[in-house]
C-alpha positions in Angstrom: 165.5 56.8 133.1 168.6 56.0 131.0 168.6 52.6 129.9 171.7 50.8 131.0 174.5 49.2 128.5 176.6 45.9 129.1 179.9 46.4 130.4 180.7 44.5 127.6 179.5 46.6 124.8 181.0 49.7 126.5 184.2 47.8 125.7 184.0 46.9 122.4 183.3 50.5 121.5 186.1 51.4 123.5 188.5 49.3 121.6 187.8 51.2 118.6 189.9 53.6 120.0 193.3 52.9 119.3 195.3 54.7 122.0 192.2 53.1 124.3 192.9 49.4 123.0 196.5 50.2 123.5 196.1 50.7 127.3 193.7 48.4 127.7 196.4 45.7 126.0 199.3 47.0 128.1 196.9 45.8 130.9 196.7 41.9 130.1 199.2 41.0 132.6 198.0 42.3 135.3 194.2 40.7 134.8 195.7 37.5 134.0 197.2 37.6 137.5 194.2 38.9 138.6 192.2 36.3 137.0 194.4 33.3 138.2 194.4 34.6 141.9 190.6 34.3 141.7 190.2 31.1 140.0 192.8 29.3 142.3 190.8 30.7 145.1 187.6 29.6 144.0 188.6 26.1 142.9 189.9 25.2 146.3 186.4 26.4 147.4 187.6 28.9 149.3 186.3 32.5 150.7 188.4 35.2 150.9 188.4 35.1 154.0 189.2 31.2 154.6 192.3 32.3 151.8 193.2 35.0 153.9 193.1 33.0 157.5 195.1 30.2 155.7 197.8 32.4 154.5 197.7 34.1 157.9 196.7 38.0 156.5 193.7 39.8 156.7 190.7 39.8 154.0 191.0 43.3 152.6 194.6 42.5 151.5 192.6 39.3 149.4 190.2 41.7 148.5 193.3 44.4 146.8 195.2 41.3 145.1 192.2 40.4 143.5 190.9 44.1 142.0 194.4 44.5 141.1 195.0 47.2 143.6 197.8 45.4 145.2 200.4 43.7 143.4 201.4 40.7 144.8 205.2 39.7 145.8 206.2 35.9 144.7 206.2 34.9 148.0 202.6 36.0 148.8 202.4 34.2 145.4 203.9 30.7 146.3 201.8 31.4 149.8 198.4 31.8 147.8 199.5 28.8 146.1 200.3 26.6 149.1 196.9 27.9 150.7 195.1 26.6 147.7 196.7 23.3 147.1 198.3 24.6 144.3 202.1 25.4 142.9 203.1 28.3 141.3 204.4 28.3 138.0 206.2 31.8 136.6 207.4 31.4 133.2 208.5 33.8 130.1 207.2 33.1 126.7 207.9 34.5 123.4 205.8 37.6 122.3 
């Protein structure tokens, strides 16, 4: 049986690669979102399906926002926000 490797050190190979690392950076957005969908969820203690009941849509659209599948609008934005006692901030920064 094949032993198993660390997503992790898949990655760092990976990134060796340049046109790899390149995608890979393009991506950063979109798993920041990602990222902050989740931890706003799961700082207001919250289920995906208690965030989707609150913000009156279905758990498999939670479930696509946060694997990146769906892109969410602002307003499902600022309604993930008011769901999870939260506000939403959108801002540009210099790159």
């Amino acid at each position: 049986m094949k032993k198993m490797r660390p997503a992790r050190d898949l990655i760092n190979k990976w990134m060796k690669d340049k046109k790899f690392r390149e995608a890979y950076d393009a991506l950063e957005p979109e798993y920041a979102l990602v990222s902050a969908l989740i931890e706003a969820r799961m700082k207001a203690n919250l289920s995906q399906g208690e965030l989707a009941k609150r913000m009156r849509t279905t758990q498999p659209m939670i479930a696509r926002m946060e694997s990146g599948r769906q892109k969410p609008s602002t307003a499902t934005l600022l309604k993930v926000a008011k769901a999870t006692g939260t506000r939403l901030q959108i801002r540009f920064v210099e790159a």
